[in-house]
Phi, psi and omega in degrees: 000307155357295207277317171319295160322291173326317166308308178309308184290339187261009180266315185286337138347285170308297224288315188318311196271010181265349206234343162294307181297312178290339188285300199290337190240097163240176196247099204261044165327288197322303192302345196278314195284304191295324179241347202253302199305136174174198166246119167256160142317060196191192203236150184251132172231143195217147178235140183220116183292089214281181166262109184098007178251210202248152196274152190213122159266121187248167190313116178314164172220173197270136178211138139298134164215152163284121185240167177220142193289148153275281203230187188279334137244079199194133176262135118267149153227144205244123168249139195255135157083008186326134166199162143260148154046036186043007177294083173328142137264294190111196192272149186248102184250109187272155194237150171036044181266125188295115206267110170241129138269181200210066191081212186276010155275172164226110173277150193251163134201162148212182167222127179224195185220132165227149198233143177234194170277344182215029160188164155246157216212111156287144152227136135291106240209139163219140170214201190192097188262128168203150182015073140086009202232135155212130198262129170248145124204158200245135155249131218222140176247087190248120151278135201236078207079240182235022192263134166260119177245142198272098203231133137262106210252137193218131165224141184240118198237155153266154210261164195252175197245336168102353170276358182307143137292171203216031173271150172201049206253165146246111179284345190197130188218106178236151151222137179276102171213156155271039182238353148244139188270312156263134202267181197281145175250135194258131117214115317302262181298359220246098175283141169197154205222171161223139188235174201267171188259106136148027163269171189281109170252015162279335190207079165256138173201119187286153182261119186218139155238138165228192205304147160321118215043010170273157171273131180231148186225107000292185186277155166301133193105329174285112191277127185236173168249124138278014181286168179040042180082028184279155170236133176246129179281090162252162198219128186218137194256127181299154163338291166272035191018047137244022119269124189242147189207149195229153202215148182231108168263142170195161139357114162244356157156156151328072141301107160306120134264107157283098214224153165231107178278333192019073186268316207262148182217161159260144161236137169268100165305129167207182182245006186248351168223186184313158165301173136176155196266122169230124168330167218205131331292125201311346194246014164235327175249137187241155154238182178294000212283302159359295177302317193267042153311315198284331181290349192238053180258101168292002184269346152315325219095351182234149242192040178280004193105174166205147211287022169215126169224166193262131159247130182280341177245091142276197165217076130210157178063193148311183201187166173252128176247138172224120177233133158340007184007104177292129148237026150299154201045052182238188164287330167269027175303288189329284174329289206204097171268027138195143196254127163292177182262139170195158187230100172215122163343131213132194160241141158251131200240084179302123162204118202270347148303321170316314173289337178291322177258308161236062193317298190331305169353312198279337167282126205242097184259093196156155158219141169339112152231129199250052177234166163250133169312101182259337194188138195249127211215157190184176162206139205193167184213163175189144187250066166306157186256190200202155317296183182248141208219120157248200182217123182253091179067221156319311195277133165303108192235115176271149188223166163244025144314155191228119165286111147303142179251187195232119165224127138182202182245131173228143194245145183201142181279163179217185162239349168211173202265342165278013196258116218213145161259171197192168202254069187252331188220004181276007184219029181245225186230051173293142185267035158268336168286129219224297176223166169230141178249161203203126168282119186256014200217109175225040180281201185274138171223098191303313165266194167292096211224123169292123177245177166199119177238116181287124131349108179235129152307109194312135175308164201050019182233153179217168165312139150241136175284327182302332170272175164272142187233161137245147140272110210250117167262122194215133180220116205240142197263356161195136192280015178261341207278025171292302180273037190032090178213123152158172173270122202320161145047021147329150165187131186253154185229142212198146172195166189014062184290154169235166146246130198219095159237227192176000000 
């Protein structure tokens, strides 16, 4: 019977201390796997106080932090990357910090210690996690040498979702301005441009993309100053603020532009032919129209036009239009019974015995230039004509070839400044010619079509600033019409040519 007794008190015993142990230790697994445990979001604002100085705040920043289950009540939690005052710590990890709740919150606290190389660091850490939120704040005691700092730290996060990104590139960095000449080249952090020389670069602003849902600061769009060497900073934030990557954009050099709009023309008057219009400026750009003087004597009877006229809708403003001229049954037949239209830097130098005999000549093609060519730039539309007329010996021949026009840039050294190619030689492999830029494609273009031809170099050559150079822009309505080949009323339309060098 004792014995019996003795069992009973002690099962009751046991049951008492099994309902004790459940009252002190409880267990927030669910709450920790389902709601606590993640990754948040939020802005770290940290203030830091030296010892004996004055409190200093600084610009909040975007920080990811981690919790993690310890135990069924106890968190870790983890911040990546810490730093102040450009001071690194690195990372802060509290262990086990032990969870009570409090309604539907849960409160922490913990402590750990961290060493860098050039300080050690207490922390305090008390927090608040409730519906998907979580409140820190840390008090951190770091010696800096031998200097003590005071740093307090607060961050308020959202729980992340796991869709976030997790990018932080700038993938495409432009600007629409004519004050840059070359668009921006990304490599790896390092942004750079060229811009033309003596433009306004105080207020560029750029169109930047970057990784999906990430941030950049500045914003895209935002106008910035690159003048005198300025570098602009940009810091673009991952989605899930756990990646930050800084990015420097600048001035990488000064581009010469040389350009024609041919808005402005002269018309040239006589009493013995026709008027006609030559683009401005006269000492730099010339045509053939000087020559077709002979085709437009109304007191001949003939009358074909002249193969550069002003187009009043070009596009924007005027445009130079060159069209092929038939000059059969004109005085010049016997020669060259068609004159193309061409527009080129240069001269035309008219002398009618010269045109009876060496016509090529009278084109003087290039003007001084002390730049290296980086890029030859246009817009431009063409129509071939009909029929195609060549000159064979004596003979006249018509064909159904579809006439091409000619654009392009050729850069050639020279030893004195009268010294010129002309067009016997400009599109042949004379070795004063050094580089070309060459429109390959002079098929029909109905609409407007923009080109830009990268400069190509003869092998083994390169600029020398010690030589003299000239430069010949010669843009033609049929690409034969050196050798009077081409079709009656071809016609290229030509605008805003550039040269862009450097």
């Amino acid at each position: 019977m004792k014995k019996n007794l003795f069992y009973l008190f002690a099962l009751i015993c046991s049951m008492s201390l099994f309902t004790a142990c459940s009252d002190d230790d409880p267990d927030y697994t669910q709450a920790i796997d389902e709601e606590i445990a993640g990754d948040y979001k939020g802005m770290l604002e940290v203030s830091m106080t030296p010892e004996g100085g004055s409190a200093v705040t600084f610009t909040p920043t975007p920080q990811k932090i981690s919790v993690s289950k310890a135990s069924a009540t106890a968190i870790n939690l983890s911040i990546s990357n810490f730093s102040f005052s450009g001071i690194q710590i690195g990372d802060i990890n509290l262990s086990n910090c032990p969870l009570v709740q409090d309604g539907t919150a849960y409160t922490f606290n913990g402590t750990t210690q961290v060493s860098a190389s050039v300080l050690t660091a207490d922390v305090n850490a008390v927090g608040t996690v409730s519906n998907g939120t979580i409140s820190l704040d840390l008090d951190i005691t770091a010696t800096v040498g031998e200097v003590k700092q005071a740093v307090t730290v607060t961050y308020e996060g959202t729980k992340l979702s796991g869709t976030e990104g997790t990018g932080a590139d700038i993938t495409a960095f432009t600007f629409d301005s004519e004050a840059v000449t070359e668009q921006p080249v990304i490599d790896g952090t390092n942004i750079t441009f060229k811009v033309a020389e003596g433009a306004d670069i105080t207020a560029l602003a750029p169109t930047i993309t970057v990784s999906e849902g990430a941030t950049v600061t500045p914003a895209s769009g935002v106008a910035q100053d690159f003048s005198n060497g300025k570098t602009v900073t940009y810091t673009v934030v991952s989605e899930d603020y756990g990646t930050t990557k800084t990015y420097t954009a600048s001035v990488a050099g000064m581009q010469n532009i040389m350009s024609f709009n041919f808005e402005e023309w002269e018309t040239i008057n006589s009493s013995s032919y026709a008027p006609y219009d030559s683009p401005l400026p006269l000492d730099i750009l010339a045509t053939p129209n000087p020559g077709a003087t002979m085709l437009n004597y109304p007191l001949l009877g003939t009358s074909v036009g002249y193969p550069v006229v002003i187009e009043e809708e070009g596009y924007s403003g005027r445009a130079a239009k060159l069209i092929t001229r038939d000059a059969r049954g004109t005085i010049a037949e016997s020669i060259a019974p068609i004159t193309a239209g061409s527009v080129y830097t240069g001269t035309f130098e008219y002398d009618m015995m010269t045109a009876l005999t060496n016509p090529l000549s009278m084109t003087h093609f290039g003007i001084v230039y002390d730049k290296k060519p980086v890029k030859f730039t246009g817009i431009y539309k063409y129509t071939p004509g009909s029929p195609y007329i060549l000159k064979e010996g004596d003979n006249i021949t018509i064909t159904e070839d579809l006439d091409e026009c000619a654009i392009q840039a050729v850069l050639y050294t020279i030893s004195s400044e009268d010294e010129t190619l002309d067009g016997s030689n400009i599109d042949s492999d004379d070795e004063r010619i050094v580089a070309r830029a060459k429109l390959e494609d002079g098929t029909a273009k109905a609409e407007w079509t923009s080109f830009e031809l990268e400069f190509t170099w003869k092998d083994g050559v390169t600029y020398d600033e010690t030589k003299t150079y000239k430069l010949a822009i010669v843009c033609s309505s049929s690409k034969d019409g050196a050798i009077f080949k081409g079709a009656a009323n071809s016609t290229l339309i030509i605008d805003n040519l550039e040269i862009i060098g450097e």
